[in-house]
N, C-alpha and C positions, 0 to 999 in steps of 0.2 A: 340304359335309360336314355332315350332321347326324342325329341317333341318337339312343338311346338305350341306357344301361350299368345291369345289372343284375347280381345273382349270379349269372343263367345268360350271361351275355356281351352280348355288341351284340345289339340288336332293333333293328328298324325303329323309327320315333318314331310310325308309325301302330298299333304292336301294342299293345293294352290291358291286353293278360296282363302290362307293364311295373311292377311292383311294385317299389317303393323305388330306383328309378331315379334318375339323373342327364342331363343332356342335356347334350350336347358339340358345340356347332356353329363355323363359321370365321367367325371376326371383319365377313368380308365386306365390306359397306359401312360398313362402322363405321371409320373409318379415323382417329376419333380415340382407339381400342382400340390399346394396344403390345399384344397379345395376341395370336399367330397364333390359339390355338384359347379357347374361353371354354365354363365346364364350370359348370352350376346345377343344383340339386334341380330334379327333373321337378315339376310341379306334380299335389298331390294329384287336380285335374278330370278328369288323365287318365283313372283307372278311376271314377272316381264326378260326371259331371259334374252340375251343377246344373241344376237342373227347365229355366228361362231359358237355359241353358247347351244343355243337348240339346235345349230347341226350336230356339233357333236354328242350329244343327248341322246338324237336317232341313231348316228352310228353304232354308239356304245348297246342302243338296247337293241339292232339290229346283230351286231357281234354276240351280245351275251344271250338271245336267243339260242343259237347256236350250242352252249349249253345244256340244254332239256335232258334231265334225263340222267348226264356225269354221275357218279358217285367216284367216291376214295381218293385217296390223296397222289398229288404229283408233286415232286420233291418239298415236303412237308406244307404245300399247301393244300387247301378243297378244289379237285379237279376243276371244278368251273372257275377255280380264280388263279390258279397255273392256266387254263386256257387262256383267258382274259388277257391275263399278264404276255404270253406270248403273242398273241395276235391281234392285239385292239393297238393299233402306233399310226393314229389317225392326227392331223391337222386340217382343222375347220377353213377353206379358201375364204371361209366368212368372218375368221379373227383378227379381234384388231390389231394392230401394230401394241407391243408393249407399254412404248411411251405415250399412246392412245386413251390406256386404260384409268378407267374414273380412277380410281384410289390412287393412281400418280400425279393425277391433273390437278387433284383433289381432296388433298387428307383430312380434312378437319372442316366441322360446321365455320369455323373464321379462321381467320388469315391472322399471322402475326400483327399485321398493320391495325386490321380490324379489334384486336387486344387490344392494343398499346391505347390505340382512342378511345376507348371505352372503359383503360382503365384512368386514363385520365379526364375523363367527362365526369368519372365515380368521386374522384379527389375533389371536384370543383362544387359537384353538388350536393342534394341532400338525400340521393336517393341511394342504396347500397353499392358500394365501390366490391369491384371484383378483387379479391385478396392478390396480394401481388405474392406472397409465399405460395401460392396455391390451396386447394384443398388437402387433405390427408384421411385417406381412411384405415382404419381401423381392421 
């Protein structure tokens, strides 16, 4: 099971028109998940992927073209994905630099700084103070 949830209901996880989406897949092999089902923000690449990002898209669906047709297994995998595995070893000349990468530059909606003042704006007035233990869920 895997998808995506939006304001107009379930989409496919290949549909791009998926705006502000979440992804909902089954734990699977994950099995040191208690989680039957596990629910994350769809990642912004979906409708906007990066330059590096949609070259290597084409390559990969120009490689697995190639495909059509395989059946049976090659050393215990499905022929088209022992092909895969052996000849798709592409790098996008359109990738960024790792230390480029939003999620590096950029982990969290705020900055520690951005906390720290905010939780002390919360102590000073009357409006709800952000818990200095954290949240906990259940």
């Amino acid at each position: 099971m895997a998808g995506l949830l939006n304001m107009n209901g379930a989409q496919a996880r290949w549909n791009l028109g998926a705006n502000n989406a979440i992804k909902v897949y089954g734990a699977g092999g994950m099995v040191w998940s208690k989680k039957p089902v596990i629910i994350a923000n769809a990642p912004y690449t979906i409708n906007s992927p990066t330059d590096g990002q949609a070259d290597v898209r084409i390559q990969f669906g120009e490689t697995a073209r190639q495909t059509h047709g395989m059946n049976g297994k090659v050393n215990g995998l499905p022929a088209p994905a022992a092909y895969m595995q052996e000849n798709f070893h592409y790098h996008s000349p359109f990738a960024s630099p790792p230390d480029k990468y939003p999620s590096k530059m950029h982990h969290t909606l705020h900055t520690v700084e951005e906390l720290r003042e905010k939780l002390e704006k919360g102590r000073t007035s009357k409006t709800p103070a952000i818990m200095a233990s954290g949240v906990r869920f259940r």
